[in-house]
GUSE-962962 format. One record per residue: x, y, z of N, C-alpha, C, O in turn; residue in one letter. Coordinates in steps of 0.02 Angstrom, whole numbers, padded with zeros to 5 digits, always signed. Each point is the difference from the previous one (the first is absolute). Example, Ala and Ser with C-alpha at 12.3 -4.5 7.8 and 13.67 -1.06 7.14 Angstrom:
<gudos>
+00660-00284+00390-00045+00059+00000+00045+00060+00000+00052-00001+00033A
-00070+00054-00069+00042+00059+00003-00039+00055+00037+00025+00055+00008S
</gudos>
This chain:
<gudos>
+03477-08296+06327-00028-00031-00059+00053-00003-00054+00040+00047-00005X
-00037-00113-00048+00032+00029-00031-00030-00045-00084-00044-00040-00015X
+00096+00075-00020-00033-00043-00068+00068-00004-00030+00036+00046-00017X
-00023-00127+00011+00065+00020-00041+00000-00065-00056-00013-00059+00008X
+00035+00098-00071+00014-00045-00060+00078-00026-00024+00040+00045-00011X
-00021-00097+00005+00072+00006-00002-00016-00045-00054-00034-00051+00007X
+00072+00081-00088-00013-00024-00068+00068-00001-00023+00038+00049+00003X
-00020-00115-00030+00049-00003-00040+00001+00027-00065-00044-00011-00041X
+00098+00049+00030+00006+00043-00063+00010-00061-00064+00018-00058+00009X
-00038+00093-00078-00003-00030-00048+00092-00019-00010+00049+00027+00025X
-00058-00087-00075+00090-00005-00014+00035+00044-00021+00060-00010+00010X
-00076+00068-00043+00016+00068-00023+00008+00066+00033+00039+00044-00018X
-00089-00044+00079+00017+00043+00051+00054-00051+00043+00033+00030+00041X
-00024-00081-00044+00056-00026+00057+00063+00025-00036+00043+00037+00025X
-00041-00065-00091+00059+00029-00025+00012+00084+00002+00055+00026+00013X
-00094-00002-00022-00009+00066-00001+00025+00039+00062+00023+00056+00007X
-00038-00112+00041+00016+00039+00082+00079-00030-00001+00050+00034+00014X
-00050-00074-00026+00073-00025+00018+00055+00033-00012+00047+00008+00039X
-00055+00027-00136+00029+00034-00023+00007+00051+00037+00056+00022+00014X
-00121+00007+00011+00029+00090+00012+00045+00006+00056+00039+00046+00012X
-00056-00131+00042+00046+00008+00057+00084+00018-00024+00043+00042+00011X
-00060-00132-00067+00092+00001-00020+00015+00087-00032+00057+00021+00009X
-00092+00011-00034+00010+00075-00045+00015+00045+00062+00033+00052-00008X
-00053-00067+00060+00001+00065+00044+00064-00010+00036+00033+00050+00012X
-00013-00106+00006+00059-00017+00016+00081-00007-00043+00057-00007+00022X
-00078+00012-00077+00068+00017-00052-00012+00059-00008+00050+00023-00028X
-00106+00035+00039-00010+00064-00014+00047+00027+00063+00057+00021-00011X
-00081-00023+00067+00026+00005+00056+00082-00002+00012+00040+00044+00017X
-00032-00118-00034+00074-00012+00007+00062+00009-00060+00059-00018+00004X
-00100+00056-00069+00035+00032-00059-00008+00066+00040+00057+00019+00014X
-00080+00003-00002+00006+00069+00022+00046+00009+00063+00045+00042-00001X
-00055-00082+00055+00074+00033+00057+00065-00051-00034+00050-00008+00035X
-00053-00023-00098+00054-00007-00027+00030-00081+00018+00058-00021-00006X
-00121-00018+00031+00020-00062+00031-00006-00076-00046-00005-00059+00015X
+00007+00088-00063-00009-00067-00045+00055-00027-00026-00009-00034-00051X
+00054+00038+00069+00076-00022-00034+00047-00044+00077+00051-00035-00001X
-00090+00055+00055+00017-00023+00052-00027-00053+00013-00031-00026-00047X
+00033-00008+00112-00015-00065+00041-00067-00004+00013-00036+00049+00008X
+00016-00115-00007-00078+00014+00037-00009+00045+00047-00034+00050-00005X
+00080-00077+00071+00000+00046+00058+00014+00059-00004+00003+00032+00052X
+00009-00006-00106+00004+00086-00009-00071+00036-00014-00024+00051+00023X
+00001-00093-00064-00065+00020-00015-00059+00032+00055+00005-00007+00061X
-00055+00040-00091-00043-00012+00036-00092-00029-00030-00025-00002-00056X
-00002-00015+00125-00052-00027-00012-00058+00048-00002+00006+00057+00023X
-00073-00082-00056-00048+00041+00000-00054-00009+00024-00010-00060+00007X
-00053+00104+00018-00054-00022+00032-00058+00063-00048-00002+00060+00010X
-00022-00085-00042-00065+00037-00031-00055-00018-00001-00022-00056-00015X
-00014+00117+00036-00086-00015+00028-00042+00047-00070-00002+00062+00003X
-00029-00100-00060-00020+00048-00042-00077-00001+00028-00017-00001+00059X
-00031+00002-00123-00082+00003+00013-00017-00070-00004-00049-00020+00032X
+00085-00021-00069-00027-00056+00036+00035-00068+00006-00024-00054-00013X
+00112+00073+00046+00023-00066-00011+00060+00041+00055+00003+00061-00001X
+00034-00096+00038+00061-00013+00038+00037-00044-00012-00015-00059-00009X
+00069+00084+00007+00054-00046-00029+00051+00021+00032-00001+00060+00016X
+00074-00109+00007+00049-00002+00017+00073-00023-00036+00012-00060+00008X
+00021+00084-00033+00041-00016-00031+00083+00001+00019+00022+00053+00023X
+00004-00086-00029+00073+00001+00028+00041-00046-00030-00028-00040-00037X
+00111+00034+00045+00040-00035-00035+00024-00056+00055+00027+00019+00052X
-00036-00085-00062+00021-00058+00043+00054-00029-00056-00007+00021-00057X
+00060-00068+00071+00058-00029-00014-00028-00042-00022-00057-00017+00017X
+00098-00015-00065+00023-00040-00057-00048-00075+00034-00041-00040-00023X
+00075+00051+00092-00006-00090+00024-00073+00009+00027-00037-00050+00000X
+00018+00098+00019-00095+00012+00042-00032+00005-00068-00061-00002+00006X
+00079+00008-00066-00037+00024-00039-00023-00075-00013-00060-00011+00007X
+00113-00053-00029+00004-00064-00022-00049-00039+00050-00033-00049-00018X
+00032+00073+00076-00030-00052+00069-00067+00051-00003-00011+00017+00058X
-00028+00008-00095-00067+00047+00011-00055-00053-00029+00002-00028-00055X
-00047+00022+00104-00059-00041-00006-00043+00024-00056-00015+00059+00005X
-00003-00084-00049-00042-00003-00061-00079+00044+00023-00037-00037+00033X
+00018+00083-00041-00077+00042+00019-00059-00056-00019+00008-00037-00048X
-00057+00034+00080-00037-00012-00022-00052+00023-00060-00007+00061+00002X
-00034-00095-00057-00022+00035-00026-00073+00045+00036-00045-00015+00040X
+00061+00067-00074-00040+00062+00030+00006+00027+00055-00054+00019+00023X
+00109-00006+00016+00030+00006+00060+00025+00064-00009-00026+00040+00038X
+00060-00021-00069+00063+00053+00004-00024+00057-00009+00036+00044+00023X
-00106-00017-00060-00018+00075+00034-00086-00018-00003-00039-00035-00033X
+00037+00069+00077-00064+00017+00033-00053+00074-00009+00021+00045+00037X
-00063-00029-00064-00041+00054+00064-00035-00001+00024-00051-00032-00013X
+00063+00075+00070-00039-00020+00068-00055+00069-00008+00016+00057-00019X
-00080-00080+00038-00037+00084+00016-00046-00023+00067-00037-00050+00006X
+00052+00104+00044-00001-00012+00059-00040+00054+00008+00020+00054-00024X
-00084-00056+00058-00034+00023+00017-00017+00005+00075-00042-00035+00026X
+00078+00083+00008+00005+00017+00066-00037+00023+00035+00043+00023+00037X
-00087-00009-00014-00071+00047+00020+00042+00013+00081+00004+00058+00022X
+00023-00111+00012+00052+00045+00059+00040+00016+00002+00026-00002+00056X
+00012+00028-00106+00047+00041-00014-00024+00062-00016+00039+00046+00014X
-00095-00030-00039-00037+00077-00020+00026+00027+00057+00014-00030+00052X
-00008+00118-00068+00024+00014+00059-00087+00022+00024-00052-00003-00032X
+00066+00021+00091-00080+00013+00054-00032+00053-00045+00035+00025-00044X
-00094-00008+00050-00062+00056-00036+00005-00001-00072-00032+00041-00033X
+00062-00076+00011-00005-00015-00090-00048-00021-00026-00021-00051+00027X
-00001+00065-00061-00070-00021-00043+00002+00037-00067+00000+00060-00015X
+00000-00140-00031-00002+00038-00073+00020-00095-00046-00023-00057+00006X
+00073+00089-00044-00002-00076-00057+00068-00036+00001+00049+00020+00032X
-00049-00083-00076+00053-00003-00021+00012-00044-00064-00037-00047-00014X
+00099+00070-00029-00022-00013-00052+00064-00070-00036+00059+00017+00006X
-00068-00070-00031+00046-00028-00001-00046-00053-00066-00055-00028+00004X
+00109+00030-00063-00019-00048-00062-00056+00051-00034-00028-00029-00047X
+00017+00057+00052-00058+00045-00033-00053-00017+00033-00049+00011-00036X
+00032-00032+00088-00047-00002+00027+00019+00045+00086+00047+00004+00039X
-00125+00025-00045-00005+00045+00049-00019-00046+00065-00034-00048-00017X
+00055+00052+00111-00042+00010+00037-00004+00019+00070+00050+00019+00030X
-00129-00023+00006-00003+00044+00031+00064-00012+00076+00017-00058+00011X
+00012+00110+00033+00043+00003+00033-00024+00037+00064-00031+00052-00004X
+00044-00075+00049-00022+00042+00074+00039-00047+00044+00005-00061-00005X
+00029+00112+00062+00046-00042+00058-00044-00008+00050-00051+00030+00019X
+00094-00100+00009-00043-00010+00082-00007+00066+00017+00031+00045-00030X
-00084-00029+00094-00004+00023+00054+00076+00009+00050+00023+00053+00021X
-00002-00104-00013+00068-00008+00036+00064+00045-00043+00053+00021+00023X
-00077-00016-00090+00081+00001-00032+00046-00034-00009+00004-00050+00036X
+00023+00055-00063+00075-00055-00064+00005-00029+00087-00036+00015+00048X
+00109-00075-00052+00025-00027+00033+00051-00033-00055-00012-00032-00051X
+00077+00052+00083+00062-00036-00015+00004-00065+00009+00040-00027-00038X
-00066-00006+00073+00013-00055+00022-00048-00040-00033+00022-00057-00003X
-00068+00060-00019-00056-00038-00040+00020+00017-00071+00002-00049-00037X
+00016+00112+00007+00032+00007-00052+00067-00059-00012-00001-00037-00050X
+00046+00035+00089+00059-00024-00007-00029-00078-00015+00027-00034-00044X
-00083+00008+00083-00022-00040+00016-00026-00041-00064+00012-00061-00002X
-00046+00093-00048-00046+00006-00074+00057-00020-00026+00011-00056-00022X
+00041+00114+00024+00044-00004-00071+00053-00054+00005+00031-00015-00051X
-00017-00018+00115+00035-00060-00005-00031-00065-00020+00025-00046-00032X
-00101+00053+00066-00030-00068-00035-00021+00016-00088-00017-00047-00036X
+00021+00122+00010-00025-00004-00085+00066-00003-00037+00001-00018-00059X
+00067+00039+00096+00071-00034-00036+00018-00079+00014+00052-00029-00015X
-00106+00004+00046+00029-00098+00026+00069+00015+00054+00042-00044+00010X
-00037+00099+00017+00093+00000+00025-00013-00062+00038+00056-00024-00010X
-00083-00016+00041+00008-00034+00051-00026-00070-00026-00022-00045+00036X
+00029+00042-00122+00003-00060-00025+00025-00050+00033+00042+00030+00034X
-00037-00083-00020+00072-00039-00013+00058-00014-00073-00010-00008-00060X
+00070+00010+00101+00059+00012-00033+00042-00057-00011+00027-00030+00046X
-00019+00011-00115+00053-00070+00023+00060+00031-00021+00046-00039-00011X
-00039+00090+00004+00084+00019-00028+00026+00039+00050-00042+00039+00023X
+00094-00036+00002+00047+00051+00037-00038+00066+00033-00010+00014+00059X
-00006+00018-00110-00048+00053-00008-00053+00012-00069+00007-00009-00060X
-00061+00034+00101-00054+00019-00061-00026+00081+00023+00002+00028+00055X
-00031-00003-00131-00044+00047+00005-00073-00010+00032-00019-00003+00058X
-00021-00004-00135-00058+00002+00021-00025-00061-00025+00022-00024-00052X
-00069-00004+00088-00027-00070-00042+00039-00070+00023-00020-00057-00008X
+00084+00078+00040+00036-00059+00016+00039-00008-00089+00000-00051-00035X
+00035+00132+00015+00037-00010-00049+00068+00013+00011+00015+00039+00044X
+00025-00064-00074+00063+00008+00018+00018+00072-00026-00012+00025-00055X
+00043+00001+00111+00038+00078+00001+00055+00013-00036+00009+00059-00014X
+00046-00111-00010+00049+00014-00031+00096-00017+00062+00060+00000-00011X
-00099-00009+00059+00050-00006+00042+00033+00065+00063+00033-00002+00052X
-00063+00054-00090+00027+00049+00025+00101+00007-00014+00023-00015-00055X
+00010+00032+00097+00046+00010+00015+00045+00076-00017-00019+00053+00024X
+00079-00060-00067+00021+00069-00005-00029+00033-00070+00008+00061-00004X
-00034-00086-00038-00041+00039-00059-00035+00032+00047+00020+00058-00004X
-00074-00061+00064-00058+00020+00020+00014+00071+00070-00036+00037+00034X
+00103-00050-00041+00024+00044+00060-00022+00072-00009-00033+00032+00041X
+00062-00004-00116-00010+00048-00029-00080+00030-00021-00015-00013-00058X
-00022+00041+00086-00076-00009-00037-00023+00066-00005-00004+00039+00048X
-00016-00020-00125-00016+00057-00015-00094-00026-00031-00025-00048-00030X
+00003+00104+00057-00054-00010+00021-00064+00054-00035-00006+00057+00024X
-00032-00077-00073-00033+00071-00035-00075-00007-00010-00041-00036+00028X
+00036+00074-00070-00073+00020-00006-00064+00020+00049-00006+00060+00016X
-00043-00111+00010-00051+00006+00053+00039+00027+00067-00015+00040+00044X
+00077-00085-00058+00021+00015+00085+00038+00038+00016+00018+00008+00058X
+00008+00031-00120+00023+00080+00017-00064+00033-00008-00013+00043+00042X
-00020-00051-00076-00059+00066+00008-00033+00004+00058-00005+00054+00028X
-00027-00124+00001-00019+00021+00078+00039+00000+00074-00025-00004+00056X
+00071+00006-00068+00066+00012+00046+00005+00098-00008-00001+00047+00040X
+00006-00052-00093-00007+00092-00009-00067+00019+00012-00004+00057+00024X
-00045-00083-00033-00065+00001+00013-00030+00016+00065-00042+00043+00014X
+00081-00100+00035+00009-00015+00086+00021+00068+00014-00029+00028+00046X
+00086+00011-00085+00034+00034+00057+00072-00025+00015+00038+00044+00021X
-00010-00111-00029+00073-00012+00015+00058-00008-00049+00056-00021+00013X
-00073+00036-00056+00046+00039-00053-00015+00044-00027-00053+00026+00018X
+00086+00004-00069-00009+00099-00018+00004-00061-00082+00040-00043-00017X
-00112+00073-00020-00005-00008-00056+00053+00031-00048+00010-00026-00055X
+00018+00075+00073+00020+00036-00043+00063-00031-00024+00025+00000-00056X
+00008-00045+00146+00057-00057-00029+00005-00053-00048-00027-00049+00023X
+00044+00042-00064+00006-00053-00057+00025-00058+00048-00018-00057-00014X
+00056+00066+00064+00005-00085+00031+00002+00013+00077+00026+00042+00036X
-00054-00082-00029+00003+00009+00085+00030-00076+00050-00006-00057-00024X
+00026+00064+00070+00018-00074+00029-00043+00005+00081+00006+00037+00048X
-00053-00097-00065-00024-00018+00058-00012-00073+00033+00028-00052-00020X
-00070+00056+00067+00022-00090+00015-00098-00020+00018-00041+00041+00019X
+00030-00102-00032-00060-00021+00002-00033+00020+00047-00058+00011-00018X
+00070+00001+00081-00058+00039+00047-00008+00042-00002-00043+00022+00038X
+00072+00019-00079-00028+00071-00039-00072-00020-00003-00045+00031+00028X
+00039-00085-00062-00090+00035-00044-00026-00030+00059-00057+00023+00010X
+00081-00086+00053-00039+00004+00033-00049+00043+00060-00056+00002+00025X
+00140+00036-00024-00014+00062+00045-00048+00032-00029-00053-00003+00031X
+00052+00037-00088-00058+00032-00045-00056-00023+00004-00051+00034+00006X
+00054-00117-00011-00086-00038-00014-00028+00018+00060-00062-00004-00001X
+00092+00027+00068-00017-00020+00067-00033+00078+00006-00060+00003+00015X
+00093+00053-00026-00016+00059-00007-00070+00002-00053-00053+00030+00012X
+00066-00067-00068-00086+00010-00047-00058-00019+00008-00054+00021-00020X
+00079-00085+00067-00058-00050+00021-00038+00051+00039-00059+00012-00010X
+00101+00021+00062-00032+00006+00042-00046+00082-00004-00043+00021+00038X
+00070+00006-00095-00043+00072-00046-00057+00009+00006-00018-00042-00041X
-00028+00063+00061-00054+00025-00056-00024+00038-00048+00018+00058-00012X
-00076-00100-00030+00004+00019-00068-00004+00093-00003+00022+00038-00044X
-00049-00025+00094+00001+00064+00002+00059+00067-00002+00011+00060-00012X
+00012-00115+00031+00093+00038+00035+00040-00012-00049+00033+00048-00019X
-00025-00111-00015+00049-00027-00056+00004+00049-00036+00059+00015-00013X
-00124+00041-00024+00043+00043-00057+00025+00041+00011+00025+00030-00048X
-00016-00004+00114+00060+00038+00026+00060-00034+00015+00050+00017-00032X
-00047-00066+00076+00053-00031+00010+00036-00027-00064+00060+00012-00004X
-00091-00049-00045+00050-00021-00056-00028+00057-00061-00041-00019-00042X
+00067+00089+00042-00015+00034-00049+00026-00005-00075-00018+00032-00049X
+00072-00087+00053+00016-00014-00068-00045-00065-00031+00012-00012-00059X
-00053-00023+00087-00039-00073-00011-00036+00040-00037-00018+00054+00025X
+00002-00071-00088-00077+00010-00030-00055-00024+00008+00005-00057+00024X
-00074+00076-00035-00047-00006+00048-00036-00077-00027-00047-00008+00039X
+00047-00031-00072-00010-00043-00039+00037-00061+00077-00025-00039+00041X
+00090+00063-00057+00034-00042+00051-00011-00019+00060-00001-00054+00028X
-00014+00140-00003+00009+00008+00083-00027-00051+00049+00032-00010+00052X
-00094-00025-00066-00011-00038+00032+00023-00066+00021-00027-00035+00043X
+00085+00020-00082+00024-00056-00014+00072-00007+00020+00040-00045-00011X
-00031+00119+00055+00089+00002+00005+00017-00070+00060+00058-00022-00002X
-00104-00008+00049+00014-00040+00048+00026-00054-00049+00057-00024+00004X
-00111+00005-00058-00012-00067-00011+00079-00019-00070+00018-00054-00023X
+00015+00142+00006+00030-00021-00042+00089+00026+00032+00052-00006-00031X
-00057+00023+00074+00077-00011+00065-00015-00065+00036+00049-00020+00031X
-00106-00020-00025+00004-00069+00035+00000-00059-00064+00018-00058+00005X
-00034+00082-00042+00031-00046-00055+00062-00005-00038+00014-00049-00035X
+00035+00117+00046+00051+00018-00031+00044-00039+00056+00042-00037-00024X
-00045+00040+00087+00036-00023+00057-00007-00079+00008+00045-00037+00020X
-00112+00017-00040+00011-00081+00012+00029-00035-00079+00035-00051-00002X
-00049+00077-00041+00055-00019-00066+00077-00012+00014+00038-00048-00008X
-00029+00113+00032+00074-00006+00017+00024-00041+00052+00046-00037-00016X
-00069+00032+00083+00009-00045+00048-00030-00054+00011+00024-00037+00044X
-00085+00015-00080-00011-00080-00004-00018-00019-00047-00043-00044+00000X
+00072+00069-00062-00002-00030-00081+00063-00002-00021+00024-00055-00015X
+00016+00116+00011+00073+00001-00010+00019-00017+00049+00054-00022-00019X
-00054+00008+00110+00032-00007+00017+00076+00051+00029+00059-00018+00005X
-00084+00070+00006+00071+00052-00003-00026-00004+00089-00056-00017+00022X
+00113+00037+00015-00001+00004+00062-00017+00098+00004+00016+00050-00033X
-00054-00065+00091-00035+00086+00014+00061+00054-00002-00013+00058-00016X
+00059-00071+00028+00061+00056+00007+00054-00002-00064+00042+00044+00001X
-00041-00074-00034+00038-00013-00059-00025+00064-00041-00059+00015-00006X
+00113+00021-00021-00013+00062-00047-00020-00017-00077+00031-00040-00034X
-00070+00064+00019-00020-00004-00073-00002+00068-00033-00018+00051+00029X
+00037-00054-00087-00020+00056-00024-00041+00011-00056-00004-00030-00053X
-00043+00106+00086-00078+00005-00065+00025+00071-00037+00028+00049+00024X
-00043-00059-00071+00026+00019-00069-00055+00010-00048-00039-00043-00019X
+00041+00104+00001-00036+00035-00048+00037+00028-00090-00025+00016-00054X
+00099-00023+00084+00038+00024-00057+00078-00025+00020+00014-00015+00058X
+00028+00013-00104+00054-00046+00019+00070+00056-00038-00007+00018-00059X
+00048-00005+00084+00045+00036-00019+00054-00019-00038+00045-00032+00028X
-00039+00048-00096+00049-00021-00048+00016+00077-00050-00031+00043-00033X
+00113-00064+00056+00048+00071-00029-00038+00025+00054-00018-00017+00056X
+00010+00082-00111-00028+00088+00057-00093-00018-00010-00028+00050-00022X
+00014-00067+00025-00095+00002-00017-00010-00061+00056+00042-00031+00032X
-00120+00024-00032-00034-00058+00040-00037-00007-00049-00030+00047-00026X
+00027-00096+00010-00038-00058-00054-00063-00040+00046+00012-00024+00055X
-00064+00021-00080-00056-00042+00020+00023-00061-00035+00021+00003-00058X
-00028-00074+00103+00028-00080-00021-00047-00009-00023-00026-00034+00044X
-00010+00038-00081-00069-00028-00030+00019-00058-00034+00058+00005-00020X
-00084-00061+00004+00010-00080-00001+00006+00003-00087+00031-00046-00026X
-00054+00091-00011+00024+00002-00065+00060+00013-00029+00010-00020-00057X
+00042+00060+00095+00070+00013+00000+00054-00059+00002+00054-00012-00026X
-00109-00027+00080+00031-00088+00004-00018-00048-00029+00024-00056+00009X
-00056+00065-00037-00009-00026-00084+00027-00006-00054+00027-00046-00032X
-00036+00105+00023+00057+00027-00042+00046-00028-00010+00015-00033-00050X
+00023+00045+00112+00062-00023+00017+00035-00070-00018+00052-00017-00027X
-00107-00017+00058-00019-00076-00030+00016-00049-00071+00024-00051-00023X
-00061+00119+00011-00008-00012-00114+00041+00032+00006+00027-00039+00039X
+00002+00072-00041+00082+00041-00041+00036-00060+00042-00041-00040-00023X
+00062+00019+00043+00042-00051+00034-00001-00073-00016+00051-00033+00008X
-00114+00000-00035+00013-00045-00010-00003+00003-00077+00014-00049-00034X
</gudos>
């Protein structure tokens, strides 16, 4: 079953999202010291907040000039996806999303990866049609990819349930892994029960727990059929970013900042 709303943000949250991408990415790349360098030195970004994803990276002079015009109301989205086969098995209880409460109980059968994966590609459009080279979601243009995108530091949602899973040590401020990470994980949650999960993921809070399938199969198809990153390509997830002797949290206001003192 599913219920899904996909609402274009006001002109103010678009700007708003756009910004924090471009902020998190001069936060990022002021901090390992890469802003005085080449595009291709740089690196790119992938952030999953509460209610927007965004990708950000540096493309050349000449991809920037040849970039197809967005459509209006295109460029951010949220999606709320309401999964009922993704619950993991024996769950029964709520869920809560917009201030509104409701009621929650899994099949009989239990989650399934494959019907999950299944939902969240048709509520991102990945399988729009595309008239450009490459697209994200919707049949939007991606940016081209190339060497801006090689580099990808990777934060928020998808370090917390990666440490969450079990395949990185929270305690690391950066970790390097490659996209079948979370699939491997989704494959292990799917197949949980609700009964078992609060042992098995003892760091998930209980709010969450039911939802660890539906939010490693959504973290995994973002990356491999929205961004587009190939399953073995290293990325790195990042909680804190190391400058001088300290680790600094990149928080998108630092790149702001940065912004206004600069121009």
């Amino acid at each position: 079953m599913l219920k899904l709303s996909s609402t274009p943000r006001s002109s103010s949250e678009r700007n708003l999202t756009i910004s924090e991408g471009g902020s998190d990415k001069v936060t990022i790349n002021y901090l390992l010291g890469n802003l005085r360098r080449t595009y291709r030195d740089t690196v790119g970004i992938v952030d999953l907040g509460g209610g927007s994803v965004q990708t950000t990276y540096t493309i050349s002079e000449n991809a920037a000039s040849r970039a197809p015009s967005l459509p209006a109301g295109q460029d951010s989205y949220l999606f709320a996806l309401w999964l009922i086969g993704s619950l993991s098995r024996n769950f029964e209880g709520t869920y809560q999303y917009g201030g509104e409460e409701y009621k929650a109980s899994a099949l009989s059968s239990g989650s399934s990866m494959e019907e999950c994966r299944r939902v969240t590609l048709k509520a991102l459009k990945a399988n729009d049609s595309c008239v450009h080279m490459k697209c994200t979601f919707g049949g939007i243009w991606n940016g081209g990819g190339g060497d801006g995108q090689k580099n990808l530091f990777v934060a928020s949602f998808f370090f917390d349930r990666a440490a969450e899973a079990g395949f990185i040590k929270a305690s690391d401020p950066i970790a390097k892994v490659q996209p079948h990470s979370f699939a491997d994980a989704a494959k292990r949650a799917c197949q949980t029960k609700y009964t078992y999960a609060k042992t098995t993921y003892k760091d998930l809070g209980k709010n969450n727990l039911p939802y660890i399938c539906m939010d490693l199969v959504y973290e995994y198809t973002l990356l491999v059929d929205g961004f587009g990153l190939d399953l073995y390509q290293y990325i790195t997830l990042v909680t804190k970013v190391k400058y001088w002797n300290s680790f600094v949290e990149p928080a998108w206001p630092l790149g702001s900042a940065i912004e206004t003192v600069s121009s």
